[in-house]
C-alpha positions as CSV (number, residue, x, y, z in Angstrom):
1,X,-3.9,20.3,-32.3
2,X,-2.2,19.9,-28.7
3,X,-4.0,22.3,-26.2
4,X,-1.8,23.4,-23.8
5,X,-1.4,25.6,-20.7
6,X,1.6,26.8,-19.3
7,X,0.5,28.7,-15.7
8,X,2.2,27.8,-12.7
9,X,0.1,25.9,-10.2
10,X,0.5,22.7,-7.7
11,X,1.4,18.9,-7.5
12,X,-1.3,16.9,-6.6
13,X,-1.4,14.0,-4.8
14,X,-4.5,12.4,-5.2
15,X,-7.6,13.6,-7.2
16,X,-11.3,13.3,-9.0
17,X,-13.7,13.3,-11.6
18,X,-15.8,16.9,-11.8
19,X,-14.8,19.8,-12.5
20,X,-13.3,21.3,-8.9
21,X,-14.6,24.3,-8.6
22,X,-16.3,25.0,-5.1
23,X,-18.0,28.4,-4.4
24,X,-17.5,30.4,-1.7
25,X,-20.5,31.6,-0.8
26,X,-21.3,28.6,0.3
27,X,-19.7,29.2,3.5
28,X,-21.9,28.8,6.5
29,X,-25.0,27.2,4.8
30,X,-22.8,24.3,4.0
31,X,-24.1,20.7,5.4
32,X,-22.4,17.6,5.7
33,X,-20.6,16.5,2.8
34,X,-22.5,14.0,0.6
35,X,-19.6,12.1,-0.3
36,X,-17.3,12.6,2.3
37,X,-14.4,10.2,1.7
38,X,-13.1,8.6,4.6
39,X,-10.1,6.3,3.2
40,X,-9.4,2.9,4.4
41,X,-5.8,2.4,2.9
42,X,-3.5,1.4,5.3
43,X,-0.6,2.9,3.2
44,X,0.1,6.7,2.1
45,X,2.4,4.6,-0.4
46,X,0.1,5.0,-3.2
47,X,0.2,8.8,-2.7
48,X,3.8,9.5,-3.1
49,X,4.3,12.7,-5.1
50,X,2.1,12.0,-7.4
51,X,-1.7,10.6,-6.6
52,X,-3.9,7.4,-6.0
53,X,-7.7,6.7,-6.5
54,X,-10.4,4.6,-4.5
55,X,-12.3,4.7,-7.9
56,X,-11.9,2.6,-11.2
57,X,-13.8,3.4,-14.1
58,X,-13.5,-0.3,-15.4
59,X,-13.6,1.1,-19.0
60,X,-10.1,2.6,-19.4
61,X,-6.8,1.4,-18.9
62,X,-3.3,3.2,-17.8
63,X,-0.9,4.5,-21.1
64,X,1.4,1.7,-21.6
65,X,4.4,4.0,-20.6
66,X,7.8,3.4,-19.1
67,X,10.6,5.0,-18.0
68,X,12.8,7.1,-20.4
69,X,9.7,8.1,-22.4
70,X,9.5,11.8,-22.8
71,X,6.4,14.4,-23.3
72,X,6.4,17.0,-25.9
73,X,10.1,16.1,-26.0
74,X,10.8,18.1,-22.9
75,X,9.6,15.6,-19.7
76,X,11.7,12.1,-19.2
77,X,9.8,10.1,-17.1
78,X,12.3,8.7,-14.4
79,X,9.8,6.2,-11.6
80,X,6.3,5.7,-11.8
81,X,4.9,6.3,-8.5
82,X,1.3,5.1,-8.6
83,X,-0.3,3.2,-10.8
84,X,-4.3,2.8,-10.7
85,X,-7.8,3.7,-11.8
86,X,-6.5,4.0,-15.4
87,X,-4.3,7.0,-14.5
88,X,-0.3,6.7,-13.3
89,X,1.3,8.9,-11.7
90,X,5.2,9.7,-12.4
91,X,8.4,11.3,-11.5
92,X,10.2,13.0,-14.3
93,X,12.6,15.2,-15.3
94,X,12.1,18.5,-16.9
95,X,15.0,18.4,-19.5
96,X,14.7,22.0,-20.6
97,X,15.1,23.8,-16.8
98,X,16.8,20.3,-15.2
99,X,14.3,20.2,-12.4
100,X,12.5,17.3,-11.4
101,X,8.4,17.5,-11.3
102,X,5.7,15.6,-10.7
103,X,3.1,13.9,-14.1
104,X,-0.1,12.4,-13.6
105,X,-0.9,10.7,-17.4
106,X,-4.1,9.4,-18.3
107,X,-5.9,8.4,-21.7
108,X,-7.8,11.4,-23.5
109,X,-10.4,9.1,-23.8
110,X,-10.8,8.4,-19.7
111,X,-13.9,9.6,-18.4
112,X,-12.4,11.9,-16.0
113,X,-10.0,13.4,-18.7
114,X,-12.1,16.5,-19.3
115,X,-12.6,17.3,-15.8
116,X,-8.9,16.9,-14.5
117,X,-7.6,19.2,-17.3
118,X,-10.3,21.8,-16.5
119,X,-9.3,21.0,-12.6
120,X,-5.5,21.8,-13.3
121,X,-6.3,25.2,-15.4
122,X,-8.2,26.0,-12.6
123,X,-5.8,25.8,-9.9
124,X,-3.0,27.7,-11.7
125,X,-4.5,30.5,-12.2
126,X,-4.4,30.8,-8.5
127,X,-0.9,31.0,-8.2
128,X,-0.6,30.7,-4.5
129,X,2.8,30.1,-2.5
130,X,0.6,28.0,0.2
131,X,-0.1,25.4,-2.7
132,X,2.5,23.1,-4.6
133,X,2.0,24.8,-7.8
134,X,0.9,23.3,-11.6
135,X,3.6,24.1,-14.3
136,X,1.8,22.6,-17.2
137,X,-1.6,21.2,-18.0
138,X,-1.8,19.3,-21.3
139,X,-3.9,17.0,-24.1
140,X,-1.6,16.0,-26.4
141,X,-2.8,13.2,-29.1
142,X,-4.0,10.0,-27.1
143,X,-2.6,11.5,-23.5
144,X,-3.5,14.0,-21.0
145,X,-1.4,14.8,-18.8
146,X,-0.8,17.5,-15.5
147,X,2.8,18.5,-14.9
148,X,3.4,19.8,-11.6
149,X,6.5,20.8,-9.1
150,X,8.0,18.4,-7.3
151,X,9.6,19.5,-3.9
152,X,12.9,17.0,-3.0
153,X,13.0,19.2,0.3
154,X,9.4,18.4,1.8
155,X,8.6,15.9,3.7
156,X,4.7,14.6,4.0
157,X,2.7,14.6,7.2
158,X,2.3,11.0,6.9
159,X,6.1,10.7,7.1
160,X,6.8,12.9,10.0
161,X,3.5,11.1,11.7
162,X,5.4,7.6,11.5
163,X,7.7,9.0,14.3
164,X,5.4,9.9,16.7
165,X,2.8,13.2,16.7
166,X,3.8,16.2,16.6
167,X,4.9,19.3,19.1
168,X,2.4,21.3,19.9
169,X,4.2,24.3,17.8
170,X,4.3,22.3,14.7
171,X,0.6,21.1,14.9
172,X,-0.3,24.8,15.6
173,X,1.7,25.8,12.7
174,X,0.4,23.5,10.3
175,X,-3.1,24.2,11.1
176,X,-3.1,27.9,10.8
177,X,-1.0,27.5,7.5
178,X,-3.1,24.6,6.1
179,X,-6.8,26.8,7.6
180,X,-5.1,30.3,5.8
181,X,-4.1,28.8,2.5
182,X,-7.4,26.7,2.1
183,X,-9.7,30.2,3.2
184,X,-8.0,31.7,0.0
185,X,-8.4,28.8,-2.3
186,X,-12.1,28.9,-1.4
187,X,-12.8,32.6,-1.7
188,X,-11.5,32.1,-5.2
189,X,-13.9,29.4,-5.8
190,X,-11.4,26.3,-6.0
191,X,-11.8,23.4,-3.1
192,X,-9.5,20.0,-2.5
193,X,-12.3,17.7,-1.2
194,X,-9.0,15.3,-0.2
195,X,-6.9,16.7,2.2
196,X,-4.9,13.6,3.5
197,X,-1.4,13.6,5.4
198,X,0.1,12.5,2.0
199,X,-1.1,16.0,0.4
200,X,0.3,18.6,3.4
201,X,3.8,18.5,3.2
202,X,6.6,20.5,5.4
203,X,9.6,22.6,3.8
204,X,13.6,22.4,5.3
205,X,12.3,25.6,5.9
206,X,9.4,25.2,8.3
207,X,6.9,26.6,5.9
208,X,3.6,23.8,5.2
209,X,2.2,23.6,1.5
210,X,-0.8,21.7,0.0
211,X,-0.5,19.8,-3.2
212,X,-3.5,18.2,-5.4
213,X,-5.8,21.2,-5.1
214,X,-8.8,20.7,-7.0
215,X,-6.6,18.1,-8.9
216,X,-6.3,15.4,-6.4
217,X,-9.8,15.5,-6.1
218,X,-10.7,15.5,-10.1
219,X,-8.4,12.3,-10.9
220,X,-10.7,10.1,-8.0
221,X,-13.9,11.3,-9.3
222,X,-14.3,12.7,-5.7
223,X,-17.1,15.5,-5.6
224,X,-19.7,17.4,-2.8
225,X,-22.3,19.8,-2.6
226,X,-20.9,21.1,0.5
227,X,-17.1,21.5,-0.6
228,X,-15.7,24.2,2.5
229,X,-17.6,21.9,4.8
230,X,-15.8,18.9,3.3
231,X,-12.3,20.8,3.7
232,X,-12.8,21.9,7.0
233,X,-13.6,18.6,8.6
234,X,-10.4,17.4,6.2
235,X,-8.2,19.8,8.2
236,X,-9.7,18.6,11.7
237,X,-8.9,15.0,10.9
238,X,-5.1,16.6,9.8
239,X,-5.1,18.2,13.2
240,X,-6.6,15.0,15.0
241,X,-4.2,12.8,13.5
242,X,-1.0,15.7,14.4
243,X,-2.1,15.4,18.0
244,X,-2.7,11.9,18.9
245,X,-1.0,10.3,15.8
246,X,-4.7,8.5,14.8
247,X,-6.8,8.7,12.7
248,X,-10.1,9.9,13.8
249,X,-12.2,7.8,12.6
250,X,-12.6,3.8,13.3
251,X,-10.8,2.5,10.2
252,X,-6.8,2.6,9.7
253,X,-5.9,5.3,7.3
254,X,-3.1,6.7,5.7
255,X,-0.6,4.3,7.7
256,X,-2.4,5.7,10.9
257,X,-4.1,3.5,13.2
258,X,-7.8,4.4,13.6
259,X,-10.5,5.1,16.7
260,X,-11.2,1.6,19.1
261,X,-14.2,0.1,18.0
262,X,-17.6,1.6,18.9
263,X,-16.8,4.5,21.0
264,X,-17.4,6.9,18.7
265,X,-15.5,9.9,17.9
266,X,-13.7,11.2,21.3
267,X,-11.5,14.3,22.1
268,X,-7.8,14.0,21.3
269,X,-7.0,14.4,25.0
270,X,-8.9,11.2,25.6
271,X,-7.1,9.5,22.9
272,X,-3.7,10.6,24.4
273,X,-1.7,12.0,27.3
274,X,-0.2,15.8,27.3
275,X,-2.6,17.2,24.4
276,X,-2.6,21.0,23.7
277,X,-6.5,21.3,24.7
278,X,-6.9,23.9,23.2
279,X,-5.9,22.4,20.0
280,X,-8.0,19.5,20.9
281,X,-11.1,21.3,21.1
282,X,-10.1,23.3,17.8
283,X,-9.6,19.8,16.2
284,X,-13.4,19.1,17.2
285,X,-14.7,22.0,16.2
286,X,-13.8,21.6,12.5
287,X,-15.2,17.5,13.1
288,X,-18.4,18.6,14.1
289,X,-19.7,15.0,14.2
290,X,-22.1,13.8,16.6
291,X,-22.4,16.8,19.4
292,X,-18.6,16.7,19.6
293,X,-18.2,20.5,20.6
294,X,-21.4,19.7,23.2
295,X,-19.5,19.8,26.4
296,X,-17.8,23.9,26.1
297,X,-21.0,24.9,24.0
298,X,-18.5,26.4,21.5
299,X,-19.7,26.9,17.9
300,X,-19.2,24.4,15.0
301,X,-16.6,25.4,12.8
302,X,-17.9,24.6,8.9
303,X,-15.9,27.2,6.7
304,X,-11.7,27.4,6.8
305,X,-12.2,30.9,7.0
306,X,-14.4,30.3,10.3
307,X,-11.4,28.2,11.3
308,X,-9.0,30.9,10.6
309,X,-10.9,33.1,13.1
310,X,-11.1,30.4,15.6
311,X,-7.6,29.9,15.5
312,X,-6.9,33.5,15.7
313,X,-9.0,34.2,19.3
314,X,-6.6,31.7,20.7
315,X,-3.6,32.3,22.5
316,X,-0.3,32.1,20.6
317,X,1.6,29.1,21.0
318,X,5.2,30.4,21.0
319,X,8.1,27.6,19.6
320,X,10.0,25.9,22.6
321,X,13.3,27.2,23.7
322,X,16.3,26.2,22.1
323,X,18.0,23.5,24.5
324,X,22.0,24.4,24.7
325,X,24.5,22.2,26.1
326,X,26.5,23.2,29.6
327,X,30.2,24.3,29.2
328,X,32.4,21.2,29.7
329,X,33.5,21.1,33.3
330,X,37.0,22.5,33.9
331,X,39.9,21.3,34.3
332,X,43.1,22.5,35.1
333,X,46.2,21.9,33.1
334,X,49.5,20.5,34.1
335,X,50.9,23.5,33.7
336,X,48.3,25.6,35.6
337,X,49.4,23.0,38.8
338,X,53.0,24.2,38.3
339,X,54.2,20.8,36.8
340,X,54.9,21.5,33.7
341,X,58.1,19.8,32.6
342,X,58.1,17.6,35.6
343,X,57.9,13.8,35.6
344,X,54.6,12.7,37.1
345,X,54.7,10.1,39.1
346,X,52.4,7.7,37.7
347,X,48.5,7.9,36.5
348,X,46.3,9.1,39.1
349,X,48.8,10.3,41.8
350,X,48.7,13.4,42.9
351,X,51.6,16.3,42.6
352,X,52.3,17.9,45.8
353,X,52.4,21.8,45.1
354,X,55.6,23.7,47.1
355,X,54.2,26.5,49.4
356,X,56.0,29.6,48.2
357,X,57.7,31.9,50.9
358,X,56.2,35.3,52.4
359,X,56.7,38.0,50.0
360,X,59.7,40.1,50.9
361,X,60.9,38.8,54.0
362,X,64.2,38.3,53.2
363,X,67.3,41.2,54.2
364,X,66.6,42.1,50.1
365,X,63.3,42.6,50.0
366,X,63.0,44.6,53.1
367,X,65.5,47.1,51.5
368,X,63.5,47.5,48.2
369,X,60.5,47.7,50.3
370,X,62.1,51.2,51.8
371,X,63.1,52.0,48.9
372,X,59.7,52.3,46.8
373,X,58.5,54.0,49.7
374,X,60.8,56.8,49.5
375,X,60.4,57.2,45.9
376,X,56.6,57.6,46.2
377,X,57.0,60.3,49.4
378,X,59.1,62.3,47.0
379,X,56.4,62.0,44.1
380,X,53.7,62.9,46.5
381,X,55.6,66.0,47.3
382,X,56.5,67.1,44.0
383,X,53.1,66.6,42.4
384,X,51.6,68.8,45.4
385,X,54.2,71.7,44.7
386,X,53.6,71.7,41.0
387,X,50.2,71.7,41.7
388,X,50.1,75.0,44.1
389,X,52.0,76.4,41.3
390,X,50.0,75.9,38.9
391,X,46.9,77.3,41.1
392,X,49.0,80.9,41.7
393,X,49.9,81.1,38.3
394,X,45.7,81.2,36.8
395,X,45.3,84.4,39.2
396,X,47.2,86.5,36.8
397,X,45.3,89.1,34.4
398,X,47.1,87.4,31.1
399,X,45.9,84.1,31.8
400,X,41.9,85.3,32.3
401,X,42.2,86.9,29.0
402,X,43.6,84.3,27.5
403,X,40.9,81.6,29.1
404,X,38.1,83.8,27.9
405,X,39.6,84.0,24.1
406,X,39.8,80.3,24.0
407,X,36.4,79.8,25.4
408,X,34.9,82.0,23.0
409,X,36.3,80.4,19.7
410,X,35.4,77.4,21.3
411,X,31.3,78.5,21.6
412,X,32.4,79.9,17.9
413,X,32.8,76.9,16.2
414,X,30.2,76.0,13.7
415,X,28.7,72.6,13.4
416,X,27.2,70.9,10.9
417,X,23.5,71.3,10.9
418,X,20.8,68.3,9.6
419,X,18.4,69.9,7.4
420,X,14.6,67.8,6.8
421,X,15.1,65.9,3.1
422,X,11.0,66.5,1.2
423,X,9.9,62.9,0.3
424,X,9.0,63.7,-3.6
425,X,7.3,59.9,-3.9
426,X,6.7,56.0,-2.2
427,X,5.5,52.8,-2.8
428,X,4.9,50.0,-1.0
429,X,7.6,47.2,-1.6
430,X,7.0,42.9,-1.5
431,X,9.3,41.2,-3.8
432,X,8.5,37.9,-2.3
433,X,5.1,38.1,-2.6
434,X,2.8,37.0,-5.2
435,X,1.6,40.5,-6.5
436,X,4.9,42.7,-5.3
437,X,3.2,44.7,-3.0
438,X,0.9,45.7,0.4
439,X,-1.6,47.9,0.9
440,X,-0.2,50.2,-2.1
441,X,-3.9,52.8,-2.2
442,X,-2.5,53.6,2.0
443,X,1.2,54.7,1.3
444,X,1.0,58.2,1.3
445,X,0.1,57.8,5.1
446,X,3.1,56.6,5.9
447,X,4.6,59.9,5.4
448,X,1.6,62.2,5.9
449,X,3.2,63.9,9.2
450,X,-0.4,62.8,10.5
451,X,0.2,60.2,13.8
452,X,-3.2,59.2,13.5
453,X,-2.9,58.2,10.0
454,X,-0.5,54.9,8.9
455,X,0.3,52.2,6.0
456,X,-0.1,48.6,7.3
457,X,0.8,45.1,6.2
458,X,-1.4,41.9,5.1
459,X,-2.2,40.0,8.6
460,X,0.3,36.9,9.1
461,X,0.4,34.3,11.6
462,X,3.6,35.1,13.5
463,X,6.3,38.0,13.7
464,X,8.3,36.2,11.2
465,X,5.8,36.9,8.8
466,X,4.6,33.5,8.9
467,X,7.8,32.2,8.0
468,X,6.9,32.9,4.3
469,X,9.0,35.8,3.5
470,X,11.8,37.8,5.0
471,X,10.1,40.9,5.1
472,X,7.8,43.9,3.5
473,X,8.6,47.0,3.0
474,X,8.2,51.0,1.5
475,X,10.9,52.3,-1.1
476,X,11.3,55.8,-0.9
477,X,12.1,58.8,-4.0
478,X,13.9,61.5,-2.2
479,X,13.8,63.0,-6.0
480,X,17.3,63.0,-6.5
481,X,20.9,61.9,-4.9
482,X,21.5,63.4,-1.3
483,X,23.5,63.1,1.5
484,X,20.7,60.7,4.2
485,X,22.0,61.6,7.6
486,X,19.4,60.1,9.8
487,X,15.6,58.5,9.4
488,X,13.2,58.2,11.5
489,X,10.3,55.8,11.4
490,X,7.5,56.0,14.0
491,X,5.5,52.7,14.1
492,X,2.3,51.4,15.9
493,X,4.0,48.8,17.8
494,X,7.3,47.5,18.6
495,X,8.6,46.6,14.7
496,X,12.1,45.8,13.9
497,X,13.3,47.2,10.9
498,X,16.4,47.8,8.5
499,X,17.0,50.8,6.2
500,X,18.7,50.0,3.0
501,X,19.7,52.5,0.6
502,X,20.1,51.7,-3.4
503,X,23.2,53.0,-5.0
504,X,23.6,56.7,-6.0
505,X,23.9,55.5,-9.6
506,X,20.4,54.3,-10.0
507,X,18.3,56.4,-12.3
508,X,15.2,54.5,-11.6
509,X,13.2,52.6,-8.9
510,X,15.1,49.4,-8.4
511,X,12.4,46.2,-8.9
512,X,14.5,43.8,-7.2
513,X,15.6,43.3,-3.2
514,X,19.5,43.0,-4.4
515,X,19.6,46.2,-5.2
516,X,19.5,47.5,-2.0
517,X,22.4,47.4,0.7
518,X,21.7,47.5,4.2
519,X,23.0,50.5,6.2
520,X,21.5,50.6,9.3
521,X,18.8,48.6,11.5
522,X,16.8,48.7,14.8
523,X,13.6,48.0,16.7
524,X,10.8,49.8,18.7
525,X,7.8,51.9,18.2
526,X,10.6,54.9,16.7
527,X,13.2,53.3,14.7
528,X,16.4,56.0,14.7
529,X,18.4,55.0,12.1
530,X,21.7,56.4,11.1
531,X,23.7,54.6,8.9
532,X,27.2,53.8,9.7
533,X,29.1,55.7,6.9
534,X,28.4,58.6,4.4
535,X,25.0,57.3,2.0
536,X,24.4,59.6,-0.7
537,X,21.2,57.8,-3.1
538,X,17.9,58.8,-4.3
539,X,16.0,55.3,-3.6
540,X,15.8,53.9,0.2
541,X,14.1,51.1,1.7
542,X,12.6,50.8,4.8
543,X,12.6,46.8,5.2
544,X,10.3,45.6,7.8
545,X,11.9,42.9,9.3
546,X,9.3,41.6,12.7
547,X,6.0,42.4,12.9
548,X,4.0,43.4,16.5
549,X,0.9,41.4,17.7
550,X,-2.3,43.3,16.7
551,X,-5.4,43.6,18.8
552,X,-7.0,41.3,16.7
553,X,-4.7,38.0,17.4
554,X,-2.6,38.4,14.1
555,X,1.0,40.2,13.6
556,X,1.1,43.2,10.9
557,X,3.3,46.1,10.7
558,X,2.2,49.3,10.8
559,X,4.2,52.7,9.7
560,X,2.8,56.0,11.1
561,X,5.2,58.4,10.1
562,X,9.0,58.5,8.2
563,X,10.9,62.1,8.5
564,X,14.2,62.0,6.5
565,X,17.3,64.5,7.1
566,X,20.6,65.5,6.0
């Protein structure tokens, strides 16, 4: 019988032989890596979208597959991508969603089959975002074989290297993505062991995911006692390379050319011009080789979530300004220089303009000029008559009563009074998250009428919530369907925010962001937000939309207080 797994996980790139499972808790004792792998391909070719190896077992050879065969009569293999150490790697077709993904194939019997199946279970039950994610995990017959997404939108760091390094926004980016996403894997006991520019790859979005974890590793055998140790010094050399566009070590790498000859491993602003130093010395801290973090006395960095921290006491590095174009210089038309429907006199020459007369010198004009002047004496006198009038005629008894009957049925007037709306229930709202929601246990101090007290978000890496959602938010059960007039949300921090009401109809607590309609928005430690016409619902959101920086060097929102009215 075919044993199959169906969780989502991630496409590798390149992986290893043991089962990939590094524990956390070896954080800070970890030493150097035993088998640190320090490649010496001069080509990310081999890495594609699907994998390569360094090691061949000499006892098994690749399935004799080609293209057009198909897996468990759903996968069409389309190109083969890599083809080594008795494994291929594949680009296919998933004929029952049409969506391309990603197949490393290898013979049941190989002697890293076992350990790349329990690699790929392994990693899908994380079900991270951060990581390109495993869709299927398979031994079927004489094959075993790891189906993963494949992302036509990315592009690899190896790719974006071959034009030059990168701005010091993108490298700061990528490392505090790359350092976040790899702190998870390890706290859930999972490790890469081969983070290469072929296995980070960039989104149309902006947003930077790893692929191959704990796979890449598994299908090359690749394995170490000291596995956060081993990923942090992988995402210094990912750094290094961002920075100077080498590789930081003597041998050519992944396309990159490596360090001169004997000298050692030296700073990235010794390697080139302009660096970020504080990026630079970042990138040495997660090398520690050789006393490299010797000349500021700063602390080795061993464990990404070490790195996370480091990268969080430095100063943001904000992205550079948009560069517009000037307005196109202006020119005046032929009919703005009075010309129009003349014959010019030939290209370039210039139209003399006429110099028109004195305004109303002629025998005409000095009439009409008398004229107005008469009419607007005998307006002036007239408007100052009616005016006197007017004056005598407010002195009489009738009129004060009058005034004073008006004036009171004006004070009379009743207007319409806002009445507080009692918030019967809330819960804290993240459709684009993995688990659907923040901080739930703290939601009741969102609307406590306590200052002191609030609800806050996870910690992300910008205001934009690390550009890996659109927003967060509380959804709140005004118990049934009333007229909102006004909310007002008091923050810790300047926030922006939207309020979105669901329709009146809804009988239940919509599950899904659609369902929702924006009515009003705004910014500031008190948002005021009325919406724009008549909202009569039981459900609103209030849709956190940029987060403030924190004391602690990392953007979260945080929601004091919410008063609703009529």
């Amino acid at each position: 019988m075919a044993e199959r797994s169906t969780a989502a996980v991630d496409v590798a790139d390149n992986s290893g032989d043991e089962p990939l499972t590094a524990k956390a808790d070896q954080s800070t004792a970890d030493g150097v890596a035993q088998n640190r792998e320090r490649d010496t391909k001069s080509s990310e070719s081999e890495e594609a979208q699907g994998s390569g190896g360094d090691e061949s077992p000499g006892r098994t050879s690749p399935p004799e597959l080609h293209s057009g065969h198909k897996l468990a009569r759903r996968y069409r293999l389309e190109e083969c991508v890599t083809r080594l150490d008795g494994f291929s790697s594949w680009r296919a077709v998933d004929e029952k969603l049409r969506r391309a993904v990603g197949v490393h194939l290898l013979p049941a019997d190989h002697p890293r089959a076992r350990s790349v199946l329990a690699a790929a279970r392994s990693a899908a039950l994380l079900g991270d975002p951060r990581f390109v994610q495993v869709l299927d995990a398979v031994e079927e017959n004489d094959l075993v074989y790891v189906v993963q997404e494949w992302l036509p939108d990315s592009t690899e760091l190896t790719t974006l290297l071959a034009a030059g390094p990168l701005d010091v926004h993108d490298a700061y980016q990528m490392v505090s993505q790359v350092s976040q996403a790899m702190a998870a894997a390890h706290r859930e006991g999972l490790a890469h062991l081969r983070l290469t520019p072929g296995a980070v790859l960039r989104s149309s979005s902006g947003q930077w995911r790893i692929r191959g974890l704990a796979v890449n590793a598994a299908l090359r055998g690749i394995s170490s006692d000291t596995p956060q140790r081993t990923d942090t010094e992988g995402i210094g050399a990912l750094l290094y390379a961002a920075l100077t566009q080498r590789w930081p070590y003597e041998n050519d790498a992944y396309g990159l050319s490596g360090l001169p000859k004997g000298v050692g491993l030296i700073a990235p602003d010794q390697v080139r011009a302009g660096v970020h130093r504080g990026l630079a010395e970042l990138s040495m801290r997660a090398l520690v080789n050789d006393g490299a973090t010797a000349s500021r006395q700063e602390p080795p960095c061993t464990t990404p979530e070490e790195l996370v921290k480091a990268i969080g006491e430095m100063p943001r590095i904000r992205p550079p300004e948009p560069a517009f174009a000037g307005p196109p210089d202006y020119q005046r038309t032929t009919y703005q220089q009075g010309s129009y429907g003349r014959q010019t006199s030939g290209p370039g020459a210039t139209q003399p303009v006429p110099t028109p007369p004195p305004p109303l010198q002629s025998r005409t004009g000095k009439a009409l000029k008398w004229g107005v002047s008469a009419l607007l004496i005998a307006a002036l006198g007239l408007g100052s008559w009616q005016l006197a009038d007017a004056l005598m005629e407010r002195g009489k008894p009738d009129d004060t009563n009058k005034t004073q009957t008006t004036d009171d049925n004006d004070k009379g007037a009743k207007k319409p009074v806002s009445k507080p709306i009692a918030i019967k229930g809330a819960s804290a709202f993240d459709p684009f998250g993995a688990d659907g929601s923040e901080n739930p246990e703290d939601i009741e101090k969102a609307y406590d009428s306590s200052p002191g007290t609030y609800w806050e978000t996870s910690f992300y890496t910008s205001a934009d919530f690390g550009r890996l959602k659109s927003g967060v938010g509380i959804i709140l059960d005004l118990g049934k369907v009333q007229q909102v007039g006004k909310v007002t949300v008091s923050f810790v921090g300047n926030t922006s925010v939207e309020l979105r009401a669901a329709s009146g109809e809804a009988s239940a607590e919509p599950t899904s962001f659609d369902a929702f309609s924006k009515v009003a928005d705004g910014s500031g430690t008190t948002g005021v937000l009325k919406p724009h016409e008549s909202v009569e619902t039981r459900y609103l959101l209030i849709w956190l939309t940029e987060l403030p920086l924190t004391d602690d060097g990392n953007y979260r929102g945080r929601v004091a207080d919410i008063k609703v009215t009529s």
